[in-house]
C-alpha positions as CSV (number, residue, x, y, z in Angstrom):
1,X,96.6,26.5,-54.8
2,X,95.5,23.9,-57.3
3,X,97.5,23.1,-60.2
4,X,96.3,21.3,-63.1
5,X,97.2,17.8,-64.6
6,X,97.0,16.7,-67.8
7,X,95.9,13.6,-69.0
8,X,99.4,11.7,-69.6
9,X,100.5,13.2,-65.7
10,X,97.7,11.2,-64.6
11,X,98.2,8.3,-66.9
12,X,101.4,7.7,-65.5
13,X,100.6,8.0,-62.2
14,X,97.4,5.2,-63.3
15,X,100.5,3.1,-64.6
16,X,102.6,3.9,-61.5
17,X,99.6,2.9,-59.1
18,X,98.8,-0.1,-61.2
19,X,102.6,-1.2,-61.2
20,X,102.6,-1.1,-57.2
21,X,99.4,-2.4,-57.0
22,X,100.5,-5.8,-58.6
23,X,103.6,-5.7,-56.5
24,X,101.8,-6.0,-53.3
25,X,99.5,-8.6,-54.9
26,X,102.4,-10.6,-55.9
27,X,104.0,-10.2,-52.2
28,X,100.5,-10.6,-51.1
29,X,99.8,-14.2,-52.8
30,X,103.8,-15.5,-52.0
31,X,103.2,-14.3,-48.0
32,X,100.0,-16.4,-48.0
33,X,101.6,-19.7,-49.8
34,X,104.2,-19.1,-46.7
35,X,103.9,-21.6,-43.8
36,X,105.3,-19.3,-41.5
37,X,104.6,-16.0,-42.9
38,X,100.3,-15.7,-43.5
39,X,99.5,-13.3,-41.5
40,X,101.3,-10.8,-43.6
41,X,99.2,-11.4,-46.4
42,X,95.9,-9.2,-45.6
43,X,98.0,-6.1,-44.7
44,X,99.5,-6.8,-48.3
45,X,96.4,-7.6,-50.0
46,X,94.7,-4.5,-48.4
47,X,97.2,-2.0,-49.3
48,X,97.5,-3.3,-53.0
49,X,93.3,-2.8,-52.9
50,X,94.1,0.5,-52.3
51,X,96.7,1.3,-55.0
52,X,94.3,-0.5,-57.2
53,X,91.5,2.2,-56.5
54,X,94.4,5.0,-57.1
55,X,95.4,3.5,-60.7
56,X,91.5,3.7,-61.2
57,X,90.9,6.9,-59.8
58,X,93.8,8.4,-62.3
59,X,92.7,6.7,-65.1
60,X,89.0,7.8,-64.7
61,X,90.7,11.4,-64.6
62,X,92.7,10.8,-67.6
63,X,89.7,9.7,-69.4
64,X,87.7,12.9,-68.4
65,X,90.6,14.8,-69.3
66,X,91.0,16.4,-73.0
67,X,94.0,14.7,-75.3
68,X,97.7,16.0,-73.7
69,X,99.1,17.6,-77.1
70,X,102.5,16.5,-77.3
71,X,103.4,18.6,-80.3
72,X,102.6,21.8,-79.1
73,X,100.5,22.9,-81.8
74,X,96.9,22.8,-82.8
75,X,95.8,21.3,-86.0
C-alpha cells in the first residue's frame, strides 16, 4: 500500500535529515581534531553523506510536489 505525502511531510523530513546530517558532520570534524579518537571520523563523515542525500532526496520531492494547502480551502 502506498500512501501519499504532501509537500510540508516531506519538507520536514528534508529539515529533519538536514538537522542530523550536520550533527554527524559536527561529531565527524570534532572526532578527526581528536588525537586519540580519528578513526571514528569516516564512519561519521559517511553516515552524515548519507543523511545529506535524504534531506535532498525530500526536498527534490517537496519541490515536485504541488503547494500543501494549510487552510483547507481553494481560492
Amino acid at each position: 500500500m502506498t500512501t501519499q505525502t504532501t509537500r510540508a511531510d516531506d519538507l520536514a523530513k528534508a529539515t529533519e535529515a538536514a538537522r542530523r546530517a550536520a550533527a554527524l558532520a559536527e561529531a565527524a570534524e570534532r572526532y578527526a581534531r581528536h588525537p586519540d579518537y580519528p578513526h571514528r571520523a569516516a564512519p561519521l563523515a559517511a553516515a552524515g553523506g548519507l543523511w545529506a542525500d535524504v534531506a535532498r532526496a525530500h526536498a527534490a520531492i517537496a519541490a515536485a510536489l504541488p503547494p500543501t494547502d494549510t487552510a483547507g480551502e481553494e481560492d
